[in-house]
C-alpha positions as CSV (number, residue, x, y, z in Angstrom):
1,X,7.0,-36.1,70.0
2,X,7.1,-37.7,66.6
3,X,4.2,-40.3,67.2
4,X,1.8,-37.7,69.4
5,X,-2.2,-37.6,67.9
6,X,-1.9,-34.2,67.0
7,X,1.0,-34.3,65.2
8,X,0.9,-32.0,61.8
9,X,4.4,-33.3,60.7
10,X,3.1,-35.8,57.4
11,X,4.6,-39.4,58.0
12,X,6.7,-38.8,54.6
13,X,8.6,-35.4,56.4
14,X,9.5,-38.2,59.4
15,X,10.8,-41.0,57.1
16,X,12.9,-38.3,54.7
17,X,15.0,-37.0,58.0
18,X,15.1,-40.8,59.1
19,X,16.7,-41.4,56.1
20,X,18.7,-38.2,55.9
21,X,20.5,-39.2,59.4
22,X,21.3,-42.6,58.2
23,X,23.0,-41.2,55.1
24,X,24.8,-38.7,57.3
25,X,25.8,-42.1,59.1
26,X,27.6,-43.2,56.6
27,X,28.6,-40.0,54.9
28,X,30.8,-39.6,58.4
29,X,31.6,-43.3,59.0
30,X,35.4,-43.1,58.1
31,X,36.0,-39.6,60.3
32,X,33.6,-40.0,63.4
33,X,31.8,-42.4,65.8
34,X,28.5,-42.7,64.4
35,X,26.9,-44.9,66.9
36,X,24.4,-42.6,68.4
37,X,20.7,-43.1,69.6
38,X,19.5,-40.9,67.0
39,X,21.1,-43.4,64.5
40,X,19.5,-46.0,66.2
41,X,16.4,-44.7,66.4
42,X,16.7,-43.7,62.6
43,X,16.6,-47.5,61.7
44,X,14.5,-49.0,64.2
45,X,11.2,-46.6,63.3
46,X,12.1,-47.5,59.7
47,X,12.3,-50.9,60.2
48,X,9.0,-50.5,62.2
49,X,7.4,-49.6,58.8
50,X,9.4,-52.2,56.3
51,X,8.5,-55.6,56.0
52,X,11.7,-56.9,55.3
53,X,14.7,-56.6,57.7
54,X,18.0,-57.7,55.8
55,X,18.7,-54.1,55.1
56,X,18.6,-53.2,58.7
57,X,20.5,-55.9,60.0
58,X,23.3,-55.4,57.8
59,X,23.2,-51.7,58.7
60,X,23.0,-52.3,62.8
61,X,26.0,-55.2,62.0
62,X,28.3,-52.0,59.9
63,X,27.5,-50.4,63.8
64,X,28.8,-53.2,65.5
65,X,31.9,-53.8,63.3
66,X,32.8,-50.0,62.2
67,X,32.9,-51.2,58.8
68,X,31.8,-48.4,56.1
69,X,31.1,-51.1,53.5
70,X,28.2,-52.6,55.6
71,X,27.0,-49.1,56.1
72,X,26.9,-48.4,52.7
73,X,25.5,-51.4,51.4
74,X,22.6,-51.7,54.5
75,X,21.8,-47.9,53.3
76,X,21.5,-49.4,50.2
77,X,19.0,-52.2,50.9
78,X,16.9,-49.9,53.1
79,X,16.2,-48.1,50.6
80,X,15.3,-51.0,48.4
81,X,13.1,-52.2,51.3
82,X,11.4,-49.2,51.6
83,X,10.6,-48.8,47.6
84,X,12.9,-45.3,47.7
């Protein structure tokens, strides 16, 4: 498990593949269903550590609508959010 006490992994190794599925998200947007738990899970544990949630919301809403722009754009804004 990601979160367990005796997790070795450093937190920056667990926000880099968060990051790296979302982008994979989008990168396969226009070809497959991208709407997966691990997806969601991607956003909502880096929403857990961003104060803002714009980004996110836009992102979940590219979900919703299949739209690659909103993708793209909430990627964008996450980053932002997350000073990366």
């Amino acid at each position: 498990m990601w979160n367990a006490p005796k997790n070795t992994i450093p937190a920056s190794e667990i926000i880099r593949e968060h990051i790296r599925v979302l982008k994979e998200a989008v990168a396969d947007c226009e070809l497959y269903d991208v709407r997966t738990g691990p997806v969601y899970d991607a956003l909502d544990a880096l929403e857990a550590l961003s104060n803002r949630s714009w980004g996110f919301t836009v992102f979940r809403q590219g979900l919703e609508r299949w739209s690659p722009e909103m993708l793209r754009e909430g990627l964008r804004l996450i980053h932002e959010h997350l000073g990366r």
